[in-house]
C-alpha positions, 0 to 999 in steps of 0.5 A: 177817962181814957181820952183825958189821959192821953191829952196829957203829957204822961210825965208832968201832966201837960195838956196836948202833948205834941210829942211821943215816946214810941219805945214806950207808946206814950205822949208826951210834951216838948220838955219832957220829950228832951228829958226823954232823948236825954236817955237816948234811943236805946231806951226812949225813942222819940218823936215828934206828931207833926213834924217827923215821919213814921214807919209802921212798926212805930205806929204799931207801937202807938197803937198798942200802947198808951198813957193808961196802959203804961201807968196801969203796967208801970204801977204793978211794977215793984221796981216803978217809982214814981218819986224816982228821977226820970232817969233811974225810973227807965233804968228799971225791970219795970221799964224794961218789961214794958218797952219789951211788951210794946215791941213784941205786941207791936210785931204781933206776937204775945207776950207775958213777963214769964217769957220776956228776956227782959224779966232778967233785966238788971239796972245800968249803975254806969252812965255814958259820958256825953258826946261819947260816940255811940252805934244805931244798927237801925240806921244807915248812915250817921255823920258828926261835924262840929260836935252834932250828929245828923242821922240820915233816912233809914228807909223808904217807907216812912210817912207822916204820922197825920198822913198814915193816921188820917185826919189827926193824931186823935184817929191814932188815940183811939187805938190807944185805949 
């Protein structure tokens, strides 16, 4: 079952989804991965399987998450609704308590909702204008032109997804249980 699960985009259900939410250790397709850089990374980081490189905390991150960890988390939650649009459901404790269990299990630490800053999470009622200007610490260098934002490498140590995983991204599935 859970093999089915993750060949599913965890949003609309899509087969074979080649992209991921790694704030949230979720697969997902190439729709739904545009839905999810809508929110921007400070909420849903993404990336691509193939086509972009990875650091070891974002495999972590992989590694400890999952679809079915995700809904089996998310559905305990009073403040998931599935019904709600994408952009209020990330907008919620709920998801704010899983993209903080995520990044604490990835760097190896536990972690429980007693001890989260995030059990104090209060939802955003305002949204940002889009092509306001926004600052990423984690990156060294960002340069707009013509209204585009290009973000520059932030580090050597960045490898493929395939390369760091192995033969395919169904090595890295495995760990997803």
């Amino acid at each position: 079952m859970w093999v089915a699960c993750l060949q599913l985009c965890f949003e609309c259900g899509t087969h074979n989804p080649q992209w991921v939410s790694v704030t949230y250790g979720i697969w997902i397709c190439l729709e739904c991965s545009g839905k999810h850089r809508s929110l921007g990374v400070h909420i849903s980081f993404v990336r691509s399987i193939t086509m972009d490189k990875w650091k070891d905390l974002e495999l972590e991150k992989m590694k400890v998450g999952g679809n079915r960890k995700a809904k089996d988390f998310l559905s305990t939650q009073d403040d998931w609704d599935e019904d709600q649009s994408l952009q209020e459901r990330y907008n919620t404790r709920a998801a704010a308590l899983y993209r903080d269990k995520i990044k604490t299990l990835a760097e190896g630490k536990s972690w429980s909702i007693e001890t989260s800053p995030a059990r104090n999470y209060v939802p955003h009622t305002t949204q940002a204008k889009l092509g306001t200007s926004t600052s990423y610490p984690n990156f060294r260098q960002m340069k707009q032109s013509g209204g585009m934002t290009t973000v520059a490498s932030y580090s050597n140590d960045t490898t493929s997804m395939e390369a760091a995983c192995g033969m395919s991204r169904f090595v890295l599935i495995s760990y997803s249980r």
